[in-house]
ZAMARGU-4260 file (C-alpha; in steps of 0.2 Angstrom, whole numbers, plus 5000, padded with zeros to 4 digits):
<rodrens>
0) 5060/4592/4920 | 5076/4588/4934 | 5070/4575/4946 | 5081/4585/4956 | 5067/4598/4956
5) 5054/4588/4967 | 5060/4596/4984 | 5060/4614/4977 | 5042/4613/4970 | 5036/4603/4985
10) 5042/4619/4995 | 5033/4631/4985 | 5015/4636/4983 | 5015/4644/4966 | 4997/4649/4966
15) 5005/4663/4978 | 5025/4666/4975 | 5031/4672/4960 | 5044/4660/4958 | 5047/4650/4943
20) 5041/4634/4942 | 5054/4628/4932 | 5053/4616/4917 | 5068/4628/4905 | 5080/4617/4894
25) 5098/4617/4898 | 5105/4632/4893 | 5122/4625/4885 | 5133/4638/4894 | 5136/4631/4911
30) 5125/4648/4919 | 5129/4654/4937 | 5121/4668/4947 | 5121/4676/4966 | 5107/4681/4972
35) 5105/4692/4989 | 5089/4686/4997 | 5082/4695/5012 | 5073/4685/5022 | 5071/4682/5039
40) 5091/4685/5038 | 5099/4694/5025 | 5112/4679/5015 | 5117/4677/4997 | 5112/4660/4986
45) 5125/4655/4974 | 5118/4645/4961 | 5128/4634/4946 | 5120/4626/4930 | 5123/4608/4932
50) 5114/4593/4924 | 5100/4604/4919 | 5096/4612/4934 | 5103/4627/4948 | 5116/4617/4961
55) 5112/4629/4976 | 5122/4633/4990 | 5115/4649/5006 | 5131/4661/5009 | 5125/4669/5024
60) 5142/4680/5025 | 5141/4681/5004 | 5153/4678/4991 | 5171/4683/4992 | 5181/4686/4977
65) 5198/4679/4987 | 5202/4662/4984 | 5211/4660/5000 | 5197/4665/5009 | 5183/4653/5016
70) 5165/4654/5017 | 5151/4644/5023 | 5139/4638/5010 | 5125/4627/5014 | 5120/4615/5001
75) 5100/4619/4998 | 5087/4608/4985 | 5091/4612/4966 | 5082/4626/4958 | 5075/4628/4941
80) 5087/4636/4929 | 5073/4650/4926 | 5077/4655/4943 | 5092/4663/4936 | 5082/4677/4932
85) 5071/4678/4946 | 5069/4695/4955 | 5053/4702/4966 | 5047/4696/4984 | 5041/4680/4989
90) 5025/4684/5000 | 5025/4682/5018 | 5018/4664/5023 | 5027/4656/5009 | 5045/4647/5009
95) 5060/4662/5009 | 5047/4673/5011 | 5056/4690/5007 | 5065/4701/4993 | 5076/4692/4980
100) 5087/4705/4970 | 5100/4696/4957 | 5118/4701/4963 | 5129/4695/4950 | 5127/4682/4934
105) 5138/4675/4919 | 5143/4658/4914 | 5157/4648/4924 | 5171/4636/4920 | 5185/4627/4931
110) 5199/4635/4934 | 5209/4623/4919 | 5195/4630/4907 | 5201/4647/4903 | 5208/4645/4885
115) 5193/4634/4880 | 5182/4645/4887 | 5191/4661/4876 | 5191/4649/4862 | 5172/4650/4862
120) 5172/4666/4863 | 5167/4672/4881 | 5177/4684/4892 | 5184/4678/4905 | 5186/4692/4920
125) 5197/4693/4933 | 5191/4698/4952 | 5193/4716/4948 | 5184/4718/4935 | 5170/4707/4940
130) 5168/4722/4954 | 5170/4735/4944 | 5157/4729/4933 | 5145/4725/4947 | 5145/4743/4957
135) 5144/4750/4938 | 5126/4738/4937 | 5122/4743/4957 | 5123/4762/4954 | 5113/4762/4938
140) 5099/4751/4949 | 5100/4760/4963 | 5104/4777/4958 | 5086/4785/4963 | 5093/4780/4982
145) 5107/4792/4978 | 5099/4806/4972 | 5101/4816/4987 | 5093/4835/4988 | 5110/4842/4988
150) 5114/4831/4972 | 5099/4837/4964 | 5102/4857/4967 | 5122/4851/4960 | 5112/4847/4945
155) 5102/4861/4941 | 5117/4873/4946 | 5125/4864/4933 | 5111/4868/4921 | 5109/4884/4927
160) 5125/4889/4916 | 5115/4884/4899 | 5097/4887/4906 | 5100/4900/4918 | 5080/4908/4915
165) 5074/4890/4916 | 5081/4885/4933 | 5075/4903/4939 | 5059/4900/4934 | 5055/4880/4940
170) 5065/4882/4959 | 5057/4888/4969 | 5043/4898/4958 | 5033/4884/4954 | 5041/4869/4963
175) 5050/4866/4976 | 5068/4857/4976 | 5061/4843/4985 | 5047/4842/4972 | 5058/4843/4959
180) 5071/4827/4967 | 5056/4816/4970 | 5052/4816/4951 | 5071/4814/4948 | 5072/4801/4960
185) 5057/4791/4952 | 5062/4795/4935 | 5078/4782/4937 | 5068/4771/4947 | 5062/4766/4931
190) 5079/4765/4924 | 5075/4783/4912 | 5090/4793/4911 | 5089/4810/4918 | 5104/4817/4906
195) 5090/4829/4895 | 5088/4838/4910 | 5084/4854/4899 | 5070/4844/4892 | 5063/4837/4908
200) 5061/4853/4916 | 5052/4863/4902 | 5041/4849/4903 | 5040/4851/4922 | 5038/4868/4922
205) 5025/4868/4907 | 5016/4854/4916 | 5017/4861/4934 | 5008/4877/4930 | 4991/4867/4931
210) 4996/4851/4939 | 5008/4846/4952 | 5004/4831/4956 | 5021/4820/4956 | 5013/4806/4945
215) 5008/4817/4930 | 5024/4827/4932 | 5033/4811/4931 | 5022/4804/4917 | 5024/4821/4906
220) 5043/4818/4907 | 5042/4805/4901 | 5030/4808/4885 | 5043/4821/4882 | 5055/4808/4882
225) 5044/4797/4873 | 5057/4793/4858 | 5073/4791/4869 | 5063/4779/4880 | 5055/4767/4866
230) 5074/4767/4855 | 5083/4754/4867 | 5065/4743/4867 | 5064/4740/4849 | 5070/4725/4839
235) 5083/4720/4827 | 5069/4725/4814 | 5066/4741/4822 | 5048/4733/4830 | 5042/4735/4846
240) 5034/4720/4855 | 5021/4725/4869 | 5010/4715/4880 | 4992/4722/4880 | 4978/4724/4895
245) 4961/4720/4895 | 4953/4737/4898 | 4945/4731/4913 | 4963/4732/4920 | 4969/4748/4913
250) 4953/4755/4920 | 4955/4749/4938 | 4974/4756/4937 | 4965/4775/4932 | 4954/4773/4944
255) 4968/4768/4959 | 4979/4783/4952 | 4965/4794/4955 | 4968/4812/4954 | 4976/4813/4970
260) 4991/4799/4967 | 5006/4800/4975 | 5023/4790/4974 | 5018/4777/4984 | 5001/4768/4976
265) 4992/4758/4989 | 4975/4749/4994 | 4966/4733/4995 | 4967/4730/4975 | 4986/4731/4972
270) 4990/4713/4977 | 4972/4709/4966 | 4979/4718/4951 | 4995/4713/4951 | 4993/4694/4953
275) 4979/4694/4938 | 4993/4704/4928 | 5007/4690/4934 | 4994/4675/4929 | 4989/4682/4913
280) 5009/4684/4908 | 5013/4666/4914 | 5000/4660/4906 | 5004/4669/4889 | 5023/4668/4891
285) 5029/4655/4905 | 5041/4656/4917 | 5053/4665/4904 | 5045/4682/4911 | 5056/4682/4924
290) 5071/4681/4917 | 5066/4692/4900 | 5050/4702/4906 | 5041/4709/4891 | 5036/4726/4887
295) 5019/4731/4896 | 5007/4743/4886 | 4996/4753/4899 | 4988/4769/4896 | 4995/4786/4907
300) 4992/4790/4921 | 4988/4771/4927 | 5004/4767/4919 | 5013/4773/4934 | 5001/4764/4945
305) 5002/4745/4936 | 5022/4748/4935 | 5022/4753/4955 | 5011/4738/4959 | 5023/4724/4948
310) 5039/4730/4956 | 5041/4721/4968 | 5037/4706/4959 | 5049/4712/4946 | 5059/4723/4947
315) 5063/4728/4930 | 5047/4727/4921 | 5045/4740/4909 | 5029/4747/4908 | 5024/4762/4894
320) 5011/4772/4887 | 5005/4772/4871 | 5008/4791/4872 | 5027/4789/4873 | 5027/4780/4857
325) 5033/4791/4841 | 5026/4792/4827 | 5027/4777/4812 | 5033/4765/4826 | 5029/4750/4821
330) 5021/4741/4835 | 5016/4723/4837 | 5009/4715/4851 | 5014/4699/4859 | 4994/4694/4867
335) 4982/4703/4878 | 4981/4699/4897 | 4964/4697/4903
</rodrens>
């Protein structure tokens, strides 16, 4: 491990934070990332692989794509190269306390590198495309924040062409177009597209008529888009790699779901569950889990619940049920948390 890894370690108590504690192998492609950190004051960290570790620098205004213009950066202590990766909150108390969100990442060369760097096969960008490329990744992240109420009745007047009996009978018969956003909204919150809408409303509509609670209308979406959900998770071999729970967990998460969830779980065992979740995965996988998080198995509707809970630690676990799976999927798991 860097030497030059002492200062951010001694910083850090990792019994607590989620960070990594570092200990990854050069990665051989010169990595850098930006990260937008919100702290006590909102600033950007720009990071560069060298000699085995991140070369940190705090960008309180942020990075600017224009050469001639100048920012201050503040040279910080080296962090791990794992840290690349690294998304979620750093709990109150502890060093950074706050939200860490990756901004933008690639690799980097000198400006006399280009052609060598084409030559290995990389693209290199220019400026432009570097933004067009990130507000393309912001929006897909973000897109449940845009989902507005006005945007969602644009939706279903557009489906209303082709579905024109099932609008009529979801808005406002059974739910309201405020009920009917909020599932939208939390179905791209977990990155599921929302371009079946036809599907996602039958199943609304279906699931409504005895329920309508948000949390099982959001989880019977997605068993009805069970097979579109799994497809992008499985490997080269057509497998899919899932991280099991002990039952005690899965049973806690059914209980704190409860029949009367809402969007927003809460209560004294959150921080409980999702720290024995956390310490089981480093445990089983490392540090790797947050730059790569692996596919969580959890039973519905406490799926909902353990993926809620996780967020803020990272972002973009996946977390499914075992009803979403199709049929003759070949599933293999990875290890059991306990």
């Amino acid at each position: 491990m860097p030497s030059g890894l002492n200062a951010y370690r001694a910083k850090r108590r990792f019994a607590e934070t989620p960070e990594p504690r570092g200990g990854a192998a050069a990665t051989g492609d010169s990595i850098f990332v930006v990260q937008k950190h919100h702290a006590r004051r909102m600033h950007y960290d720009l990071r560069l692989e060298i000699g085995g570790a991140l070369k940190s620098w705090a960008v309180p205004e942020g990075p600017c794509l224009d050469p001639k213009v100048r920012r201050f950066a503040k040279l910080v202590e080296d962090h791990p190269l794992e840290y690349a990766g690294f998304e979620g909150r750093i709990p109150g108390g502890n060093y950074g306390a706050g939200t860490v969100i990756v901004w933008d990442r690639g690799t980097w060369v000198t400006l006399a590198d280009p052609e060598q760097a084409l030559a290995a096969g990389y693209s290199v960008a220019d400026a432009v495309t570097l933004i067009t490329t990130h507000l393309g990744e912001m929006i897909r992240q973000h897109a449940y924040e845009l989902l507005t109420r006005a945007e969602t009745k644009r939706l279903l007047d557009s489906l209303n062409d082709s579905h024109p009996k099932l609008v009529e009978e979801l808005v406002p018969k059974v739910l309201s177009l405020g009920e009917v956003q909020r599932v939208l909204q939390q179905l791209l919150r977990e990155q599921v597209s929302i371009r079946d809408l036809g599907t996602i409303l039958e199943t609304m509509v279906e699931t409504a008529a005895s329920n309508k609670n948000p949390v099982i209308l959001v989880e019977a979406a997605r068993h009805a888009l069970g097979r579109a959900l799994i497809r992008p998770l499985l490997d080269e071999n057509g497998r899919l790699k899932v991280v099991t729970l002990d039952s005690s967990i899965e049973e806690e998460c059914a209980r704190s779901t409860g029949q009367g969830a809402q969007l927003a779980p809460g209560g004294a065992l959150q921080i409980s569950i999702a720290r024995r979740v956390l310490d089981g995965l480093r445990g089983m996988l490392g540090d790797q889990i947050t730059m790569a998080p692996p596919v969580l198995l959890c039973a519905s509707p406490g799926r909902f619940y353990l993926r809620r809970v996780l967020e803020p630690f990272m972002p973009k676990i996946v977390v499914i049920s075992p009803s979403e799976i199709p049929p003759m999927t070949q599933v293999m798991s990875l290890g059991s948390v306990r």
